[in-house]
One Martini backbone bead per residue (centre of mass of N, CA, C, O) as a GRO file, in nm:
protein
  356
    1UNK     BB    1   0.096   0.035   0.023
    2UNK     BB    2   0.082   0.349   0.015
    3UNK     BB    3   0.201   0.613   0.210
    4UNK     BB    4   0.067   0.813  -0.001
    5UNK     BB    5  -0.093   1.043  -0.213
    6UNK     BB    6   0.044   1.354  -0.048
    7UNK     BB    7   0.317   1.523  -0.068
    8UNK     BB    8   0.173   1.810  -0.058
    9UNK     BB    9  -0.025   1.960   0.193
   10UNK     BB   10  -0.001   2.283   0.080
   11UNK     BB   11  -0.245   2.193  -0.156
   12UNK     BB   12  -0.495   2.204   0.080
   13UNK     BB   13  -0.311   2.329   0.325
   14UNK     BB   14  -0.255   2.645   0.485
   15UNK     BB   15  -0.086   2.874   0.696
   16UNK     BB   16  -0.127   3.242   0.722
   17UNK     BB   17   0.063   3.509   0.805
   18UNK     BB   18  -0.069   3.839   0.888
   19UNK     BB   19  -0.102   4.178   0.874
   20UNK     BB   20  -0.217   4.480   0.879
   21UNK     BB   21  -0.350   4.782   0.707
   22UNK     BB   22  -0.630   4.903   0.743
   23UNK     BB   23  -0.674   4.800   0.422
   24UNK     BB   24  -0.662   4.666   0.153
   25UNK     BB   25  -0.624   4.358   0.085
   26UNK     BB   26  -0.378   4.087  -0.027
   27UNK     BB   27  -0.336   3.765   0.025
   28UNK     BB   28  -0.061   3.584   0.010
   29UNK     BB   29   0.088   3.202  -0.006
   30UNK     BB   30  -0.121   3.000   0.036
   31UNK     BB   31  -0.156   2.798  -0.313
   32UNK     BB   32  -0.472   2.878  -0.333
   33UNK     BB   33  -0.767   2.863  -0.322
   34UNK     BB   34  -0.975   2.911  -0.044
   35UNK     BB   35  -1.296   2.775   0.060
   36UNK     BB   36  -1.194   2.767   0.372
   37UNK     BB   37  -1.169   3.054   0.636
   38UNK     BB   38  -0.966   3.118   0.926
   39UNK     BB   39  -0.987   3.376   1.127
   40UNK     BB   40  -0.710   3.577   1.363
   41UNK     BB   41  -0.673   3.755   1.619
   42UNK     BB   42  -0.376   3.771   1.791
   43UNK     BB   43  -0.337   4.073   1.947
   44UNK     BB   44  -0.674   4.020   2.038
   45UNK     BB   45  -0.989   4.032   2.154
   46UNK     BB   46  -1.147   3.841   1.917
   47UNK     BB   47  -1.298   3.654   1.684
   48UNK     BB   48  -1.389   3.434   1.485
   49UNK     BB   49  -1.335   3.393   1.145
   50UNK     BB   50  -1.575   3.242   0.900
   51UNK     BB   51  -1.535   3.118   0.537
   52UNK     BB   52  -1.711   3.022   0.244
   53UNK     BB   53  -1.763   2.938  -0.116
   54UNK     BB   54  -2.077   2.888  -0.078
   55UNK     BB   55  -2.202   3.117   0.034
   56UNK     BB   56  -1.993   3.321   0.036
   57UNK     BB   57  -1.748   3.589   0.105
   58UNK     BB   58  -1.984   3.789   0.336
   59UNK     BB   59  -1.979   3.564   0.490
   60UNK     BB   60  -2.027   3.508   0.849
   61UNK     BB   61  -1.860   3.309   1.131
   62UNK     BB   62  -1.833   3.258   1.492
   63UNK     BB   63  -1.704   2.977   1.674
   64UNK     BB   64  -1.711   3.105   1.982
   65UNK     BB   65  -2.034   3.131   1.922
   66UNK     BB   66  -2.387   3.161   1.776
   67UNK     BB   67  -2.469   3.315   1.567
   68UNK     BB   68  -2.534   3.408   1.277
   69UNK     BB   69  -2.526   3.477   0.993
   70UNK     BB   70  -2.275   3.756   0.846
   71UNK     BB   71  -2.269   4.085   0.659
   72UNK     BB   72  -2.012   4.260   0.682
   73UNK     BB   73  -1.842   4.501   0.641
   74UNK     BB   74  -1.493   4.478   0.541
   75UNK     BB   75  -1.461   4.214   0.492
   76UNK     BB   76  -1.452   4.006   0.291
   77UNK     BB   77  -1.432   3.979  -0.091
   78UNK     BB   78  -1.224   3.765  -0.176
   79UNK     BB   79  -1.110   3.458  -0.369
   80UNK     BB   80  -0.823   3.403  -0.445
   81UNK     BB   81  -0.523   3.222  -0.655
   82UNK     BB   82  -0.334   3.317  -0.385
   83UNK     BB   83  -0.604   3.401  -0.185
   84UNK     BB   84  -0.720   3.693  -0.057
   85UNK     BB   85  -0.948   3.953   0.033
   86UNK     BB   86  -0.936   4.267   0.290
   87UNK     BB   87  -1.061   4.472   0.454
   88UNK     BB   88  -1.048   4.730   0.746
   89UNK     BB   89  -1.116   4.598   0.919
   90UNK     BB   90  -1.030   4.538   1.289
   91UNK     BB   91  -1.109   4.232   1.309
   92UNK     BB   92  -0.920   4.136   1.005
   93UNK     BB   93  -0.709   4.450   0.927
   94UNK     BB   94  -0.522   4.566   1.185
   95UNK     BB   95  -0.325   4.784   1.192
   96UNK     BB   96  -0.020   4.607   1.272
   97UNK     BB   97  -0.146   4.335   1.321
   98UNK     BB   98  -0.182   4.005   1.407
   99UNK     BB   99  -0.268   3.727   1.184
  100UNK     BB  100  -0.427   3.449   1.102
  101UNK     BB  101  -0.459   3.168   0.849
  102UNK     BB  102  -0.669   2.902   0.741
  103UNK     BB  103  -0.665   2.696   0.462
  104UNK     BB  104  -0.900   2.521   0.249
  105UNK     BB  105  -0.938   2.301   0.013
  106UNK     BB  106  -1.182   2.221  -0.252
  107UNK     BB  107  -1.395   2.293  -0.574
  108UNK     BB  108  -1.587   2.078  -0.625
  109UNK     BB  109  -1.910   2.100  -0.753
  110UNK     BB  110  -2.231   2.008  -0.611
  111UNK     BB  111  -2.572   1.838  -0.660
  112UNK     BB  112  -2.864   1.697  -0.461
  113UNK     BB  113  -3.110   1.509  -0.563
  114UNK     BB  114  -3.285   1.297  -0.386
  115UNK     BB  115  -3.534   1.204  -0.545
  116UNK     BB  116  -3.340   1.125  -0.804
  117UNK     BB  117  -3.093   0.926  -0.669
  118UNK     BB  118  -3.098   0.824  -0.359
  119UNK     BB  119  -2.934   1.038  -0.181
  120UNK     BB  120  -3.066   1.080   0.045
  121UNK     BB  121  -3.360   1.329   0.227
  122UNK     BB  122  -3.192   1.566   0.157
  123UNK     BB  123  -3.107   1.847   0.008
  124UNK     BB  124  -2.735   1.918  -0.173
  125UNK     BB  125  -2.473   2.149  -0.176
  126UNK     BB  126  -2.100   2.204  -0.277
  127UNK     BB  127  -1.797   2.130  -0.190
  128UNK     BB  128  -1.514   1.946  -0.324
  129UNK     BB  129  -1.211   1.696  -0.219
  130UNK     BB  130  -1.142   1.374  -0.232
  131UNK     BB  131  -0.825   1.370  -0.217
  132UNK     BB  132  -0.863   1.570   0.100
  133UNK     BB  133  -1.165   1.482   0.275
  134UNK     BB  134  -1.337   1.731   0.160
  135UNK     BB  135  -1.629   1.926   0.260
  136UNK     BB  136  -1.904   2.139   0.166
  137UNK     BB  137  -2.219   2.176   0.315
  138UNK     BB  138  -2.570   2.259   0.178
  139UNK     BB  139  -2.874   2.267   0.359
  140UNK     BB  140  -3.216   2.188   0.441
  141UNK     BB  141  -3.391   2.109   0.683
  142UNK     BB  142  -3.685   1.888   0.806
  143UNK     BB  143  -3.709   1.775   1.130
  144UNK     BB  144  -3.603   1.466   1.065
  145UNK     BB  145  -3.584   1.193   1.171
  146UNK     BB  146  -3.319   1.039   0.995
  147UNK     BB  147  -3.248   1.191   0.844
  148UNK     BB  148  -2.995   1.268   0.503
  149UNK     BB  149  -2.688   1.357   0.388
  150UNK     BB  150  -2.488   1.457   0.135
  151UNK     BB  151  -2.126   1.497   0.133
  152UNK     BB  152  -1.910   1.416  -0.153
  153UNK     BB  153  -1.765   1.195  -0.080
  154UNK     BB  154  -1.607   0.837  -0.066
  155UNK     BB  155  -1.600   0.861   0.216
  156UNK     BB  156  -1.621   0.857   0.559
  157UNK     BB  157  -1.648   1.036   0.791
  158UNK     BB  158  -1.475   1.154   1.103
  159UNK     BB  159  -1.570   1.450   1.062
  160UNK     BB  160  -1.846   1.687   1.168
  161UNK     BB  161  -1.923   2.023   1.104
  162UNK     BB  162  -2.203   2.237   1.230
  163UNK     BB  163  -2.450   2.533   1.135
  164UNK     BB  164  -2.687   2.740   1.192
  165UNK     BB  165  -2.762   3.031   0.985
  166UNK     BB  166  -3.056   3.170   1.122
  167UNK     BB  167  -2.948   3.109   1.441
  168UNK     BB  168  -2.808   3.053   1.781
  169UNK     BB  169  -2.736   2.773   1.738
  170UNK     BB  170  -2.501   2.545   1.781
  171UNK     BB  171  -2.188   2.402   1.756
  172UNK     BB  172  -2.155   2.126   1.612
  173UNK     BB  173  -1.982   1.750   1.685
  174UNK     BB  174  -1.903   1.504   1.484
  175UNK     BB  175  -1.706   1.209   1.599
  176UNK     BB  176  -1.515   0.897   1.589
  177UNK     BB  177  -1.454   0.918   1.956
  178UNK     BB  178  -1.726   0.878   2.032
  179UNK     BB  179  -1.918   0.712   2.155
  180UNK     BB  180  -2.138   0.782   1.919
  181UNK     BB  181  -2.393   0.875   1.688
  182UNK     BB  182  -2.526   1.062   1.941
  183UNK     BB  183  -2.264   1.234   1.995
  184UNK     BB  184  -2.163   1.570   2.111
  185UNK     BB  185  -2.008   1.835   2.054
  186UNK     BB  186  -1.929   2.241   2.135
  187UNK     BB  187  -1.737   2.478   1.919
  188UNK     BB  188  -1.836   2.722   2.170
  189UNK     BB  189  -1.747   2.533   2.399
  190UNK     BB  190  -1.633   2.322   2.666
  191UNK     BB  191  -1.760   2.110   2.699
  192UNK     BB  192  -1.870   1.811   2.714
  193UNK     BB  193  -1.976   1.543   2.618
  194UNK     BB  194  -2.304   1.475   2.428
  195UNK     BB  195  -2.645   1.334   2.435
  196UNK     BB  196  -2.752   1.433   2.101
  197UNK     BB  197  -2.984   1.284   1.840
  198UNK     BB  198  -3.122   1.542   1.785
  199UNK     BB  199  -2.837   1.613   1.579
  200UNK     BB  200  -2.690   1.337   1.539
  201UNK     BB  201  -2.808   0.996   1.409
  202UNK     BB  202  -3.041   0.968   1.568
  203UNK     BB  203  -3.227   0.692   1.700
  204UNK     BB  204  -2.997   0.546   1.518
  205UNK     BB  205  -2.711   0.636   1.573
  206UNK     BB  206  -2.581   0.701   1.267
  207UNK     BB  207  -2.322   0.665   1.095
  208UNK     BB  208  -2.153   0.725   0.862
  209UNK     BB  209  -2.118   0.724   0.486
  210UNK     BB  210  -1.982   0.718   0.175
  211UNK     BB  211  -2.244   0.931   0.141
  212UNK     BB  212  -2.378   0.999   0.401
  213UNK     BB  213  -2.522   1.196   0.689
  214UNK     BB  214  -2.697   1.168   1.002
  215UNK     BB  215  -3.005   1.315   1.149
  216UNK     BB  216  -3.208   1.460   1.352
  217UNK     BB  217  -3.517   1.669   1.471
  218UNK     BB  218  -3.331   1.881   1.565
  219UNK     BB  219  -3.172   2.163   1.570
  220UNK     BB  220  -2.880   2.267   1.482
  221UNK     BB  221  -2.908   2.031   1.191
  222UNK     BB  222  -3.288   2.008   1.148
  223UNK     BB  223  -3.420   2.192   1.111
  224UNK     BB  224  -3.576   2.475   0.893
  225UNK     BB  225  -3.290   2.603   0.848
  226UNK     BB  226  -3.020   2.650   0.726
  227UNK     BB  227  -2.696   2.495   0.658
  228UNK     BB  228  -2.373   2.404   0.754
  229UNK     BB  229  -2.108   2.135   0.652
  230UNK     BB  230  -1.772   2.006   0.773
  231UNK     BB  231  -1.625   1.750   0.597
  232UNK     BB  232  -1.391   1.481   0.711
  233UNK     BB  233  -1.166   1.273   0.597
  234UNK     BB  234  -0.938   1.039   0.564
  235UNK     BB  235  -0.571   1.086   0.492
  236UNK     BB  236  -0.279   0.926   0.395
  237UNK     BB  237  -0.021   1.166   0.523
  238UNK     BB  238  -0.245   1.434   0.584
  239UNK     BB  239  -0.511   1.298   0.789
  240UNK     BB  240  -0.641   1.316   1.108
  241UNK     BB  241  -0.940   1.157   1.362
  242UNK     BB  242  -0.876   1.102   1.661
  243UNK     BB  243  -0.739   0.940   1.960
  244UNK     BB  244  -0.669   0.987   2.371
  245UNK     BB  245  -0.474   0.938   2.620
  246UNK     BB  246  -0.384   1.096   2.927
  247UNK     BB  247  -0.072   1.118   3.107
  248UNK     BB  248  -0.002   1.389   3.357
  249UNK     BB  249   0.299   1.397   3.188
  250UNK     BB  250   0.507   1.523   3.044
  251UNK     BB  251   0.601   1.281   2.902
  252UNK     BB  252   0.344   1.267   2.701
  253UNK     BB  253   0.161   1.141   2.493
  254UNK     BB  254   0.182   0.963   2.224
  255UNK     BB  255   0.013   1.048   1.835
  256UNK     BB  256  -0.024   0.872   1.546
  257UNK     BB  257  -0.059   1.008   1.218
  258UNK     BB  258   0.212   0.976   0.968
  259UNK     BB  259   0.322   1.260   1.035
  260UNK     BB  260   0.378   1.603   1.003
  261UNK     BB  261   0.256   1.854   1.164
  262UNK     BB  262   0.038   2.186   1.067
  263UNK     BB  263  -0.205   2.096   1.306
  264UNK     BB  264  -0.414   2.105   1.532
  265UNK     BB  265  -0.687   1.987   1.719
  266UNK     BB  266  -0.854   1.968   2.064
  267UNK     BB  267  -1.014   1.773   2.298
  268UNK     BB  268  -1.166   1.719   2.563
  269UNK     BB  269  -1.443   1.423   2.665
  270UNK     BB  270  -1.487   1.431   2.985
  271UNK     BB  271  -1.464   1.777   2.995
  272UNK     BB  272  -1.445   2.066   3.103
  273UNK     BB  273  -1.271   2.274   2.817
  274UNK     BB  274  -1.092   2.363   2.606
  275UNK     BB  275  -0.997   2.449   2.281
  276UNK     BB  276  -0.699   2.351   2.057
  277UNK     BB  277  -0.489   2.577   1.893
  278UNK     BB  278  -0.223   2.441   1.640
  279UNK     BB  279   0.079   2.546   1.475
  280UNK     BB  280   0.371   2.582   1.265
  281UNK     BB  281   0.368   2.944   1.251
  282UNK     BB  282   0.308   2.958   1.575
  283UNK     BB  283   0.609   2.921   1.705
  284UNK     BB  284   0.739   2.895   2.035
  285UNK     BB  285   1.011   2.764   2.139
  286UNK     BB  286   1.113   2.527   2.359
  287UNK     BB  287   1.226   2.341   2.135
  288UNK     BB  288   1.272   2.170   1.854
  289UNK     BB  289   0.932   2.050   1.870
  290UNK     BB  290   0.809   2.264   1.987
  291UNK     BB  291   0.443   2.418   2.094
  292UNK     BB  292   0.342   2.717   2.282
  293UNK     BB  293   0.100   2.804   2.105
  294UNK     BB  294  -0.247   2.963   2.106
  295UNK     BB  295  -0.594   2.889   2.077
  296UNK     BB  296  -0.956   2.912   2.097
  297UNK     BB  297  -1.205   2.861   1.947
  298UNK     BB  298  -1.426   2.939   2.176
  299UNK     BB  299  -1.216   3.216   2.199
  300UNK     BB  300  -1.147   3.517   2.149
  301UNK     BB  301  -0.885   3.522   2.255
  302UNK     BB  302  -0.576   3.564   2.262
  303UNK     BB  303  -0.290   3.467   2.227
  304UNK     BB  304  -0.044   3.241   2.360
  305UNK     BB  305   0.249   3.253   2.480
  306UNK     BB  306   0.467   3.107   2.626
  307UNK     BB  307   0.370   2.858   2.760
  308UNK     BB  308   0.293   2.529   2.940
  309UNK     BB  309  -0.040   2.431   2.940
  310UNK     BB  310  -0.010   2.284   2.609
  311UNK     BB  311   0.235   2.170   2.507
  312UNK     BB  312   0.370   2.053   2.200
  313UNK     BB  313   0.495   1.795   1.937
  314UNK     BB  314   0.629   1.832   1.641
  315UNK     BB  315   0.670   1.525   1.421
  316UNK     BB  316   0.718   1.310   1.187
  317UNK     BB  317   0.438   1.103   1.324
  318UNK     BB  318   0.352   1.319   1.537
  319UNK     BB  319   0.263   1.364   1.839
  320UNK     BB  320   0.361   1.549   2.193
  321UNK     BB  321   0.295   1.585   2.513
  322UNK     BB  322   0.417   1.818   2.778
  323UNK     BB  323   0.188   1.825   2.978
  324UNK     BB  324  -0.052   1.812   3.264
  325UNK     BB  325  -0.288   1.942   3.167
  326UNK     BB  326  -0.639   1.852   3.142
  327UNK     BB  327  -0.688   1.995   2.857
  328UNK     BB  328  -0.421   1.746   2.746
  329UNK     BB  329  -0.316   1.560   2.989
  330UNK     BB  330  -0.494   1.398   3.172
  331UNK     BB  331  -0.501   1.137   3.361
  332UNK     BB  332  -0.736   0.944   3.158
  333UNK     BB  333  -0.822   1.102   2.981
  334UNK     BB  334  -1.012   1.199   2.712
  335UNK     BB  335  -0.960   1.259   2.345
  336UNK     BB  336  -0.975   1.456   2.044
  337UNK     BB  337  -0.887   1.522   1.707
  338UNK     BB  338  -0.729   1.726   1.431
  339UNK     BB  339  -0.523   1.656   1.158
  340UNK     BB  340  -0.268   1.804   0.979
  341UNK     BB  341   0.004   1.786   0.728
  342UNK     BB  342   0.315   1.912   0.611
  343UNK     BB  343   0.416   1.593   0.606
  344UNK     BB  344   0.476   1.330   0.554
  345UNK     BB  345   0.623   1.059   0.635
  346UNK     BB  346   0.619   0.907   0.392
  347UNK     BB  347   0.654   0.892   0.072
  348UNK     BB  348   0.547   0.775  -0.236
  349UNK     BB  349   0.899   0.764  -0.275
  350UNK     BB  350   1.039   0.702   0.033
  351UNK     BB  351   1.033   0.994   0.175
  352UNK     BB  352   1.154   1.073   0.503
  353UNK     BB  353   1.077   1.275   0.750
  354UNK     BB  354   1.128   1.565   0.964
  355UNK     BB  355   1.204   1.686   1.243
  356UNK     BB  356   1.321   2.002   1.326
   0.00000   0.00000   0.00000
């Protein structure tokens, strides 16, 4: 078996940090037109800005809230082929600001008229990437138990995260090592994992399949207005979607995803405490493969650096806990991750990655 398809994984994720300036913006360096754009300015707290191209460039969502979709003025203008254009705004692009850019590429576009394919219960449109994964999904709930969306992949999703568009309700996750398909998380709350089959997986509990993901009869994921969905499948040697358990110790838990992490986002489910989120461009070094800089999906707060409550080593085959907080890694605790990768561990012609 192949070590990996995707020899570089900077053509379908990259992280970009950019300063502000104040006036419109084109940032470049992305290396790809980017469909879905997690903006957070860092040196001061502001939102979580999300933006994708299925929805279209002036609508935002803030991953930290509950808002429903919004049209701001002077944020996002356009998707350009090697990155984005931002206008004035000082919560996306405050002079001398630094700011980070997450991007992910989709790119081809669906359409499934359920009644006509025989492919789920909802019609549903978006962009896919089945190379990388990844799919953005917009569909309108019906409110109806065991309903199921087309996701546009070729495999199983291993983690999908929606937001209703229209009202209030929570930012919904369910992953593939939460207890069953009827539990998620909630990516704007500390919460622990809950019992929520009104939400995703319905009264039969079920886990996606290579064709559709199902959904309860409840809001915020299947209420009656209009709906955003990110599913994501595994791809060897680029993507990795799973858990691990916490050992309390510096010394701590290493977590095999077969690459070198250029992303890791991580949630403990057992207990109530914040989202994590670390890359390979905001690192400050404790040490030659530590990552000590952090962001909060749930917290407008700014980012921390240089601290030592959830240090992590990004490794050429996975990552590794320095930290002995329960947050990242109490004694026992369970947690779940979605991590992309910088490098393959080994290349699909056999060259292997190396750690910092």
């Amino acid at each position: 078996m192949a070590y990996t398809t995707i020899d570089k994984p900077s053509d379908y994720f990259n992280t970009v940090l950019y300063t502000g300036n104040g006036s419109t913006n084109a940032i470049t360096g992305v290396g790809f037109q980017p469909d879905w754009l997690w903006l957070k300015k860092r040196n001061s707290s502001v939102n979580h800005f999300l933006f994708d191209a299925v929805r279209g460039a002036s609508k935002e969502l803030n991953s930290n809230n509950t808002e429903a979709e919004a049209s701001p003025a002077n944020y996002l203008s356009s998707f350009d082929s090697d990155g984005f254009t931002i206008g004035s705004d000082s919560d996306i692009n405050g002079s001398s600001d630094t700011h980070v850019s997450w991007n992910w590429k989709a790119g081809t576009s669906f359409t499934n008229d359920a009644s006509a394919t025989g492919i789920g219960t909802i019609d549903s449109t978006g962009s896919v990437n089945t190379d990388a994964g990844f799919s953005i999904v917009s569909y309108t709930g019906n409110a109806t138990d065991n309903a199921s969306v087309k996701h546009g992949l070729n495999t199983a999703p291993k983690m999908v995260i929606i937001k209703d568009l229209s009202d209030t309700s929570t930012w919904g996750v369910w992953h593939q090592s939460l207890t069953n398909g009827g539990y998620k998380l909630t990516l704007n709350s500390t919460a622990a994992q809950a019992d929520d089959s009104a939400f995703i997986g319905g009264s039969n509990r079920a886990i996606p399949t290579s064709s559709v993901f199902f959904l309860g009869s409840g809001g915020g994921g299947n209420g009656t207005n209009a709906n955003i969905a990110y599913c994501f499948s595994e791809v060897k040697g680029y993507s990795k979607f799973g858990s691990y358990t916490g050992n309390g110790n510096a010394d701590g838990t290493f977590v095999y995803t077969g690459f070198k992490p250029a992303f890791v986002i991580r949630k403990v489910t057992s207990a109530s405490s914040d989202w994590l989120m670390q890359d390979n461009k905001r690192s400050e070094s404790g040490g030659s493969n530590q990552i000590r800089n952090y962001l909060f999906p749930n917290s407008s707060q700014a980012e921390v650096s240089n601290q030592d409550y959830f240090n992590i080593d990004f490794l050429s085959n996975g990552f590794k806990m320095r930290s002995t907080d329960g947050g990242a890694n109490g004694s026992g605790s369970s947690y779940i991750y979605m991590a992309f990768a910088e490098n393959p561990f080994v290349t699909s012609s056999g060259v292997p990655a190396c750690a910092r």
